[in-house]
N, C-alpha and C positions, 0 to 999 in steps of 0.2 A: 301787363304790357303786351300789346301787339305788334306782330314782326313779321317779317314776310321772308321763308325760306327762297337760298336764291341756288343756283345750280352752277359747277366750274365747268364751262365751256373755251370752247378751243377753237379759235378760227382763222386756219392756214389760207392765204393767199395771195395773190400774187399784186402789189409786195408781199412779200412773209409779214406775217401782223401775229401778235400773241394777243390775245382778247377772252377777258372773263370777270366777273365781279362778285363780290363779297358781301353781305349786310352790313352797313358802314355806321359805326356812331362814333362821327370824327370830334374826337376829345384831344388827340394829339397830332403834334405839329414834330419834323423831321426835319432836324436844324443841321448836323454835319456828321460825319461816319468815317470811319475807318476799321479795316475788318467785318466782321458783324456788330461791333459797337455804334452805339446811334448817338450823339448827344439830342436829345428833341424835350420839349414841353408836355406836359401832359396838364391839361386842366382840370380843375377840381374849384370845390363849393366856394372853399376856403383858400385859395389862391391855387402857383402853377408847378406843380414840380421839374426840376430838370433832370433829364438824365442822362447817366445812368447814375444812380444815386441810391444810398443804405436808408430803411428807415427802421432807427434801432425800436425794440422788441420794448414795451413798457408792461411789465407786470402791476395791474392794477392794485393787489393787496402787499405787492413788495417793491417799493420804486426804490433803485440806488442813487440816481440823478435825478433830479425834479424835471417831469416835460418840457417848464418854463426855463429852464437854462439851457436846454436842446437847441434851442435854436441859435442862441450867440454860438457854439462848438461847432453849426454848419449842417444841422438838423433839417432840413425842408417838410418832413413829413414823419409821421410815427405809428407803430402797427398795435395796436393792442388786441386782447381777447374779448371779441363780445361775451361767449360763452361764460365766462370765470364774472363776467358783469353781471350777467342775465340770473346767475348762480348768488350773487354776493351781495350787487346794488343795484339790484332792477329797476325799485322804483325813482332812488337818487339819480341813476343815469335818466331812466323816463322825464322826469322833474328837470333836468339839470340839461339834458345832452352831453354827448360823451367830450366835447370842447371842455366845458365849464368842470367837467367831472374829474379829467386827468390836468387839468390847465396846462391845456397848450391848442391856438388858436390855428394853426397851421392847420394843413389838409393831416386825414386821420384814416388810415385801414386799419378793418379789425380781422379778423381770422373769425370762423364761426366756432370752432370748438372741435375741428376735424384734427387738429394737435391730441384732446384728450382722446378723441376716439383712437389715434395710432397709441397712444402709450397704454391706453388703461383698457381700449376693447370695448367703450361703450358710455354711452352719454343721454341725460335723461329730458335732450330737449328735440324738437323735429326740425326737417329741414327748413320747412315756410316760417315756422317758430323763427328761429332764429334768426329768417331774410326778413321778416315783420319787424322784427327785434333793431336790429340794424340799421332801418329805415328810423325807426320810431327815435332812435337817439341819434341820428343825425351825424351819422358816418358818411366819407366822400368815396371811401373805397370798402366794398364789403365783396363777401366770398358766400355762397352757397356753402352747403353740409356736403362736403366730397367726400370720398371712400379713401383715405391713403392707406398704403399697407407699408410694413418694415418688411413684409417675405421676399423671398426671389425666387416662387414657387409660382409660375406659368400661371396656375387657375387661382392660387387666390389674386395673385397680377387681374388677371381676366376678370374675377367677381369685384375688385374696385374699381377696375376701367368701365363696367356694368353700370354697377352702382352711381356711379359717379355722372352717366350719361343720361341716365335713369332721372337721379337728382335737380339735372340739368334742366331737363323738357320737361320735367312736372312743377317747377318754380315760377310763382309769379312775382316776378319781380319790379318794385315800384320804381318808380320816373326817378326819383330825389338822389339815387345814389351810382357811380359807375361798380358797375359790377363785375366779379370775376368767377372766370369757368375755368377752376382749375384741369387739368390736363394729366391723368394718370397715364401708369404705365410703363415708368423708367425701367430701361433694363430690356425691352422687350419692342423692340422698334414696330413691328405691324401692329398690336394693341394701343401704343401712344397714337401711331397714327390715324387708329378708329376714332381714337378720342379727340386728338386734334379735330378731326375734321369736322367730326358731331357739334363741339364748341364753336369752330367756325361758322356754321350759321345759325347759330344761336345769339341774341342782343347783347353779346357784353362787350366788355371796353379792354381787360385788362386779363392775361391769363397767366396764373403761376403754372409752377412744374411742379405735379406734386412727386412726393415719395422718395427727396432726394436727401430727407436726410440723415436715413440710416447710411445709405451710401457714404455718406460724409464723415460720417462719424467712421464709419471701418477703412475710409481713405479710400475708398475710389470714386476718388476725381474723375478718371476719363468716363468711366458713364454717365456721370452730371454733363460732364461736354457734352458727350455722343445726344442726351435726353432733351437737352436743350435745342442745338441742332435739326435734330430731327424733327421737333413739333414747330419749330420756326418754319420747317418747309412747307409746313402743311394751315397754317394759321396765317389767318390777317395780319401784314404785314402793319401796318396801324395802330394795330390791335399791341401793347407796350408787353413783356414777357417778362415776369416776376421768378426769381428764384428763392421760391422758400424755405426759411432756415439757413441762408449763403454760411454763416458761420464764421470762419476768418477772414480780415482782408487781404492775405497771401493768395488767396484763389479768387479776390476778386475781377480782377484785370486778367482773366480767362474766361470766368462768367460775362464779363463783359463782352469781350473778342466773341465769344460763342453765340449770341446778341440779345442775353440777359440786359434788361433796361432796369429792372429794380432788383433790389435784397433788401432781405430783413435778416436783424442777426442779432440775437441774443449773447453774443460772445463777450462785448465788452464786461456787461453786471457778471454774468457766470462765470470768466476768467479772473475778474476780482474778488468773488464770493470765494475763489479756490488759491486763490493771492499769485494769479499768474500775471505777467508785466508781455503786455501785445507788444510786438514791434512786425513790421512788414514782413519778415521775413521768418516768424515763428513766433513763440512766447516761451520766455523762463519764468523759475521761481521767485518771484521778488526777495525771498530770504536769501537768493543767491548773491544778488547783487551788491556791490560795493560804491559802484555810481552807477546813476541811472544816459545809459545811452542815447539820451531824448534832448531836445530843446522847447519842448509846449511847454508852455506857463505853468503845469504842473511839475513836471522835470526840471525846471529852471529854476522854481523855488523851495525847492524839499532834499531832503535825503531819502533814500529809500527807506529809512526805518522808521521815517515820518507819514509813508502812503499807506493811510489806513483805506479801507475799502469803498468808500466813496470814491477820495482822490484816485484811486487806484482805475476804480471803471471811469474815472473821469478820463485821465492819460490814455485809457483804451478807446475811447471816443475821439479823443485826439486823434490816435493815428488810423483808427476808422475815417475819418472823412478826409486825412490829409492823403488817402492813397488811393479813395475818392478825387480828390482835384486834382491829383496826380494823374489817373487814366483819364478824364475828360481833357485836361491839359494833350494827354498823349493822342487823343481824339484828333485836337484841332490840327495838330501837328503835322498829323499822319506819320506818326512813330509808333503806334500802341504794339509792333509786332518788336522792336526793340525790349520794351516793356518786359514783355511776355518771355522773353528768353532770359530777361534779368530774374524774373521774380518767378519762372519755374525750377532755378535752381534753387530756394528756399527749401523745397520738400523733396525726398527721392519720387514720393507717389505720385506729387505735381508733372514727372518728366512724362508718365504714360499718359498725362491729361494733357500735354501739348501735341505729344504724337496721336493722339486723338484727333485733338483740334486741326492741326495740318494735312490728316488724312480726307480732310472732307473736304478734297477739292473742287465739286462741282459746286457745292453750296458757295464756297468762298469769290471763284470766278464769278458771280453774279451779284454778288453784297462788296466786292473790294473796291474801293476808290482807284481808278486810275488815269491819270499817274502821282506819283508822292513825291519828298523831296530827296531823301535818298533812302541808300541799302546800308545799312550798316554790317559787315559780316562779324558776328558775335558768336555764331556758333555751326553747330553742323544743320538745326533747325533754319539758319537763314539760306539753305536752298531750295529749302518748301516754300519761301514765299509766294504769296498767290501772284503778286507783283516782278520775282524771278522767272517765274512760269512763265505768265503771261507775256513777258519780254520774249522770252527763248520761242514761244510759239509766234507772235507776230513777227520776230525776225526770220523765221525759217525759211520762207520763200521767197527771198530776197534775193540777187542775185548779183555779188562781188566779190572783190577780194576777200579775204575772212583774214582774220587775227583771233587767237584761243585765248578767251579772258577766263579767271578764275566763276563759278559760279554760273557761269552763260555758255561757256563751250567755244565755240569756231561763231564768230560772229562778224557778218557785215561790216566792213574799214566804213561805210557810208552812210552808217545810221548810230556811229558809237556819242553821236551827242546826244541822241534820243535819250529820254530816262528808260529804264537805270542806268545806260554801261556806263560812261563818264560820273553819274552821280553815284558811284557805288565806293565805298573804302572798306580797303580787304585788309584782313589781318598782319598779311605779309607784302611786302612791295606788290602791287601790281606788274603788268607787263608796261615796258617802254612802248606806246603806241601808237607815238611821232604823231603829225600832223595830219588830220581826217581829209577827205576830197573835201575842194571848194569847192563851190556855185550850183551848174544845174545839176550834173547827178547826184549831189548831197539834196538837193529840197524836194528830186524826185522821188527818191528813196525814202526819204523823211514821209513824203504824202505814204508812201506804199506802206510804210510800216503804221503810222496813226489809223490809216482809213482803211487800205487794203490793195487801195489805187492810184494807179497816176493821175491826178487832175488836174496837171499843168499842159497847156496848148505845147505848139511845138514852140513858138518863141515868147521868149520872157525875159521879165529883166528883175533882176536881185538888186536889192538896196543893202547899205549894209548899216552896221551902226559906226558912225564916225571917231567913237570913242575906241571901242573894243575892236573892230571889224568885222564882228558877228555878224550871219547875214539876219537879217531882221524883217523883211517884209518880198513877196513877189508880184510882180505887175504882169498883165498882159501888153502886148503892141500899144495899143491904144491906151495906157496907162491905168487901165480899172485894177485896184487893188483885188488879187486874188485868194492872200492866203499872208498872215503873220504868224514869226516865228517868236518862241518867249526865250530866250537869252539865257534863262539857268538851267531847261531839261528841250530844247529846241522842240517843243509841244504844238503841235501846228491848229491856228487857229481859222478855219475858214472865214472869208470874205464873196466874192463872186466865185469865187471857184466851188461852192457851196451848187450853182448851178449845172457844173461838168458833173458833181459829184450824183446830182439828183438822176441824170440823164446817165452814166453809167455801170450804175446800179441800182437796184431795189431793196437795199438794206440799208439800216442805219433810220429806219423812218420811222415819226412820230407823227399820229393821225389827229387830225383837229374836229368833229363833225358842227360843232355849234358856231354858225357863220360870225357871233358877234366879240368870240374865244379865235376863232381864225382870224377876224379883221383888227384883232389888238396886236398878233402875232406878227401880221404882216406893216405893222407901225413899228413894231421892234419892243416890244413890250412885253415882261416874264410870262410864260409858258406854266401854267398851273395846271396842277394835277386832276383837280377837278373836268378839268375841259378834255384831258386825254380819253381818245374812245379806241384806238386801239394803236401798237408798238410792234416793232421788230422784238423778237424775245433777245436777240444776242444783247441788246443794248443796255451799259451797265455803268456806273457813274463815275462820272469823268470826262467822259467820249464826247466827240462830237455827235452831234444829230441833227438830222431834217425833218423840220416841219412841216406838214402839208395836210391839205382840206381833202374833201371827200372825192375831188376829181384829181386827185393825187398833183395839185398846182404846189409849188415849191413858195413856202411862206416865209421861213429865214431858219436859221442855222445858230446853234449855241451848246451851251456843255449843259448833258444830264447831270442832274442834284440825285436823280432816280435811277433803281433799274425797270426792266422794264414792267415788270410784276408790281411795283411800290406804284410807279405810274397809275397804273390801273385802278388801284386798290386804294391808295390814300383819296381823300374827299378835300383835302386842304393844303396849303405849303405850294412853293414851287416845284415843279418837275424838269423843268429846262431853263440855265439860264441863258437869254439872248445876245447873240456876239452882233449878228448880222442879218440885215431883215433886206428881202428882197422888192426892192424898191424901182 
């Protein structure tokens, strides 16, 4: 395969623009987010996965569920071993493809065999072997021979982040399959980020994390956080982040948050194989039990002294993917940080992997949705939110009365409809905080806090809603609508005022260079990622933005799907959607 290295360049001016790009092989599409959680498509041979999503672990010589009933339990895709293939049924899988071989038709990753290299030290096939190998049976997701290690010993760290980059640039890898560059180095932030970046311009599609699962196994979570994290800073945003071996789904909906899109996880068959009974929140001995805790179709119609070890991984599949459509659920919602404080108290060692995840607040101000629908206060983690933050900072330079809310501090009486103050429920009563200013200093204020700035003329006219009295829209003299307001989080949507906005300032700007991407912009027509040539870096999804052509002309105005980096980077999908086109 040929590819063409490309270089990260930076180019400040005036407007501020972030501008630079990646090797794209756009196989995925970025459908909605919250936190670092994406849900998006990713394509394959054999249809489309969503995510973020499990693809359980099939041991080719040991199946406890058959592949072919994977998929009614919510299966999308399944990962097995080339290597234990290549060792066992070479020519059957040759003959057959690996579809026909495991029967299940759905998309298929396989691992090369860099599992036996971490357990046993050493394996008797190569790496191009293998990437031949994987091609030849007709896999949708395959992996190079990477180096993982279990040490947390610096240089042997150091000799599989080598190895591993080594492996990478000497691989030719064919057309037929999306491919992945795993990512050593956990534990060891500058050496991931060598290998991050080495993978980055390299042709793949898909990158796990390796070497987390020794980590998992001795319980430290927060380093999987921190490892994941870290190589999402530095990796094609595009590009979908696999965590290898994920293991329980009590940590999935943090691998999630962290902005793991896939797992695979061997735990179902292995906690049955040991007669352990999965539930969200941990696992017991099924001897223990007297009923079973569950409502799936397995718990619904057995006693426990009835679940022999099929049933058993069966029930563990079950609540593998129901806690899967549980954090996609909490995706669309924009709750998954709710989530998260529910299901880190499962484990004591979970709690250091949330103080993990909330310490990364520069990563999170750039990946967070804003704004949500509310704040829920559940614990002493909801005043990390990246969404409380970002409140307390955009209200700071505001200038009014103040009122001390729990969680926010001394805050503006003229901005508390803005999300979150109003949409926020505390543990204990709130404060009594009577009636907010009406009219113009409340939708000035409102502008100062969404944009930065006033963008209303000196006279205007408030409309309001006739039902509620909410105010709901602003005009200028001459009646051009300049700016709507949305009734549950008073979220200010620009109109005309989109052109005060353009004239003063130079932020908030999305550049268009391709006239025929700018002349659909200025009909009012979605803003795709493809066509962005360069962005404001502040800009981060949710927000208002301005579009505009290469003579910095003001095209129309809508909410980022993107930040400003995914802009750049992604090759497909929306980037902006259009509220208002300047006509």
């Amino acid at each position: 395969m040929c590819f063409k290295h490309s270089t990260l360049t930076q180019n400040y001016c005036s407007p501020t623009f972030l501008s630079y790009s990646f090797p794209v092989y756009p196989m995925y599409d970025l459908v909605d987010r919250d936190l670092g959680a994406r849900i998006g498509r990713l394509k394959t041979a054999h249809g489309t996965i969503t995510t973020p999503t499990v693809l359980p672990v099939i041991n080719p010589n040991r199946i406890t569920v058959k592949p072919s009933e994977m998929e009614k339990l919510g299966a999308q895709a399944l990962i097995t071993n080339s290597y234990i293939i290549w060792k066992d049924k070479r020519e059957e899988a040759i003959a057959q493809g690996v579809h026909n071989l495991i029967d299940f038709h759905g998309p298929i990753m396989t691992d090369s065999g860099a599992y036996q290299l971490l357990v046993y030290g050493g394996i008797d096939v190569l790496n191009q072997e293998i990437i031949d190998f994987q091609s030849q049976i007709g896999v949708d997701i395959g992996v190079i021979l990477d180096h993982p290690t279990a040490s947390t010993e610096k240089n042997d760290v150091q000799e599989a982040v080598h190895d591993t980059i080594t492996a990478a640039k000497e691989a030719s890898l064919p057309g037929n399959v999306l491919w992945s560059g795993p990512v050593q180095g956990t534990g060891f932030p500058a050496l991931q980020k060598k290998c991050a970046q080495e993978m980055a311009e390299l042709p793949f599609s898909v990158h796990p994390i390796g070497s987390i699962v020794p980590r998992m196994i001795s319980y430290d979570f927060s380093t999987v956080i921190k490892a994941i994290i870290n190589a999402k800073k530095y990796l094609p945003p595009e590009r979908p982040v696999h965590a290898f071996g994920a293991g329980h789904p009590m940590f999935f909906a943090l691998l999630a948050a962290a902005g793991a899109d896939l797992f695979d996880s061997a735990a179902y068959a292995l906690y049955a194989k040991e007669g352990r009974y999965m539930t969200t929140s941990g696992t017991v001995m099924l001897k223990d039990l007297k009923e079973l805790p569950c409502s799936c179709p397995v718990c619904a119609s057995h006693k426990p002294e009835e679940l022999d070890e099929q049933l058993l991984a069966l029930h563990n599949l079950h609540v593998t993917f129901q806690e899967i459509r549980t954090i996609r659920q909490a995706i669309r919602d924009k709750t998954l940080f709710e989530l998260l404080e529910e299901r880190c108290r499962a484990h004591p060692k979970l709690v250091p992997a949330m103080k993990a995840l909330v310490s990364e607040k520069k990563y999170f101000d750039t990946v967070d949705w804003f704004p949500k629908k509310r704040v829920l206060e559940l614990s002493n983690f909801t005043k990390q939110r990246p969404d409380v933050r970002k409140a307390i900072a955009k209200a700071r330079p505001i200038k009014a009365g103040k009122v001390k809310l729990p969680l926010y501090g001394e805050t503006p009486v003229t901005i508390l409809d803005c999300y979150p103050f109003y949409q926020t429920e505390y543990q204990e009563d709130g404060p009594s905080l009577g009636r907010t200013p009406k009219g113009e200093q409340k939708v000035r204020a409102a502008s100062a806090y969404w944009v930065g700035v006033d963008i209303f003329p000196k006279d205007i006219t408030i409309s309001r809603s006739r039902k509620t009295g909410r105010i709901r829209a602003v005009y200028d003299k001459e009646k051009n609508l300049l700016a709507t307001f949305r009734a549950s989080d008073f979220y200010m949507i620009l109109h005309d005022a989109a052109r005060t906005l353009h004239k003063k300032t130079k932020e908030h700007r999305v550049l268009l260079s391709d006239p025929e991407a700018a002349k659909l912009a200025k009909e009012g027509k979605t803003v795709f990622a493809k066509f962005v040539t360069k962005a404001d870096p502040a800009i981060t999804p949710g927000q208002q933005v301005l579009v505009t052509d290469e003579k910095d002309s003001l095209l129309c105005s809508g909410t980022a799907k993107m930040n400003a980096r995914e802009m750049l980077s992604f090759k497909r999908g929306p980037a902006i959607e259009t509220k208002w086109k300047n006509s």
